[in-house]
C-alpha positions as CSV (number, residue, x, y, z in Angstrom):
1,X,158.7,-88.5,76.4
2,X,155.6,-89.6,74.9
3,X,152.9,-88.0,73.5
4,X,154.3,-84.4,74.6
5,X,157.6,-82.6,73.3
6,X,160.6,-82.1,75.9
7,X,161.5,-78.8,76.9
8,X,165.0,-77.6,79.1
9,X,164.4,-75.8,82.4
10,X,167.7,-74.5,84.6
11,X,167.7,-76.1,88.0
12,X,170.5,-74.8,90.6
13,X,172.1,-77.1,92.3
14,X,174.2,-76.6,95.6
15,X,175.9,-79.3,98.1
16,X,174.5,-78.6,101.3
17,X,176.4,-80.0,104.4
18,X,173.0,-80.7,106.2
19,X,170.9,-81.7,103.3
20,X,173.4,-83.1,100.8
21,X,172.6,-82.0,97.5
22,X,169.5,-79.2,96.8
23,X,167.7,-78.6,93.4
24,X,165.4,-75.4,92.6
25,X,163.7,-75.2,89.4
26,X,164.6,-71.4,88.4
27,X,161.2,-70.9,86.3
28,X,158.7,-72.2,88.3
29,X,157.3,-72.1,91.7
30,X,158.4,-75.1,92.7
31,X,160.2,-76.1,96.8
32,X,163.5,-76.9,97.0
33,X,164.6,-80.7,96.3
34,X,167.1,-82.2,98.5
35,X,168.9,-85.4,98.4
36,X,171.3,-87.0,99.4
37,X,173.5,-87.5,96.0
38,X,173.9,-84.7,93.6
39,X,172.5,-87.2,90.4
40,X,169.3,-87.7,93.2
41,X,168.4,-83.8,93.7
42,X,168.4,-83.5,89.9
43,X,166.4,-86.8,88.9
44,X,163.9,-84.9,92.0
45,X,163.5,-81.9,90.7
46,X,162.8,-83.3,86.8
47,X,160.0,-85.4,88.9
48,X,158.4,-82.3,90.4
49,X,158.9,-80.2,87.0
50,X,156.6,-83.0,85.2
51,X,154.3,-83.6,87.6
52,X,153.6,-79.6,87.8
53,X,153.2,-80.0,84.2
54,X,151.2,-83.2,83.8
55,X,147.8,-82.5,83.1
56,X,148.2,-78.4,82.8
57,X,149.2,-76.2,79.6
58,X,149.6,-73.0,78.9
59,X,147.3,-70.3,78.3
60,X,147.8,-66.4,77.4
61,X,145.4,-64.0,78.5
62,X,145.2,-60.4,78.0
63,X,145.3,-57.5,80.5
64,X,143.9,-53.6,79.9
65,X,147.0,-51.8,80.8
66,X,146.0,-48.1,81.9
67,X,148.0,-45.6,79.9
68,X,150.3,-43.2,81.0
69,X,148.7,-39.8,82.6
70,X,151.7,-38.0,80.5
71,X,150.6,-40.1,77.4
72,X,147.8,-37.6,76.1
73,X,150.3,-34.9,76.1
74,X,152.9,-36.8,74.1
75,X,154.0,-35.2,70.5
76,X,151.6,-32.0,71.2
77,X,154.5,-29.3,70.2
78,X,155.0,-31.9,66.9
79,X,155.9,-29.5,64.1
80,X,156.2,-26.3,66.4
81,X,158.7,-23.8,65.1
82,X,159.2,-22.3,68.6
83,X,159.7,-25.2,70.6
84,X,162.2,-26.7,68.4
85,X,164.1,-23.7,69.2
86,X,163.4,-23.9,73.0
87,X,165.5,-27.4,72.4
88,X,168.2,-25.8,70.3
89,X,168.5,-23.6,73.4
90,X,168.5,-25.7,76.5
91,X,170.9,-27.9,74.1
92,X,173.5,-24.7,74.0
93,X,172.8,-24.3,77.2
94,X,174.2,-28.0,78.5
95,X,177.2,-27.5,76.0
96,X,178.1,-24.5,78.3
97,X,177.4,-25.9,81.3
98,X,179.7,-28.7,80.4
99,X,182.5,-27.1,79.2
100,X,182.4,-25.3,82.8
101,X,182.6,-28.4,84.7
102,X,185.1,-29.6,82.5
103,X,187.2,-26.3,82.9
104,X,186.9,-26.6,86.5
105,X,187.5,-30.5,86.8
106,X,190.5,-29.3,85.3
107,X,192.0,-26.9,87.2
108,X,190.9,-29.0,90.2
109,X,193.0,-31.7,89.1
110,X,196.2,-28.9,88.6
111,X,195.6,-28.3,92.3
112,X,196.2,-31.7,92.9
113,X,198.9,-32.2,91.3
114,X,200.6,-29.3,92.9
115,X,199.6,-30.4,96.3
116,X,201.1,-33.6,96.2
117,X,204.5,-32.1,95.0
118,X,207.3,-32.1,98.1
């Protein structure tokens, strides 16, 4: 190429019974190529890919994002004695809750196995 650089795009290609061969350039908006050869659909869709590209560059821009509604509230119980031990509760509390399923996964799986005895 000269006076640029070269650069790798993914292009799928697919026989089509109707159309032959098609080619779609994954990363850019580009139609579909079709052709009758396989070797044709690519060589179409590297023509389309430069001539998007011929004459154009890239640009970033930058966008105000609007925060989070939650986001003010984040980290307000930082360094709280009392809600670290809300957590150390509702942690105890899972680890109960889970050994009961477990327990009763369990025995639901003994009643199984005693149901499918003859």
């Amino acid at each position: 190429m000269e006076g640029g650089t070269s650069a790798t795009y993914q292009v799928l290609v697919r026989e089509d019974a109707e159309r032959g061969y098609t080619a779609r350039v994954l990363s850019l908006p580009l139609p579909e190529i079709s052709a009758r050869t396989e070797a044709e659909a690519i060589a179409g869709a590297q023509a389309a890919i430069a001539d998007t590209l011929r004459g154009a560059r890239v640009v970033e821009v930058d966008v105000d994002v609007p925060s989070h509604p939650w986001a003010a509230l984040a980290g307000i119980y930082e360094g709280d004695e009392q809600f670290e031990r809300v957590l150390e509760e509702i942690e105890a509390y899972r680890k109960v809750l889970s050994s009961q399923e477990l327990a009763e996964w369990d025995s639901d799986r003994g009643a199984c196995r005693a149901d499918d005895r003859p």
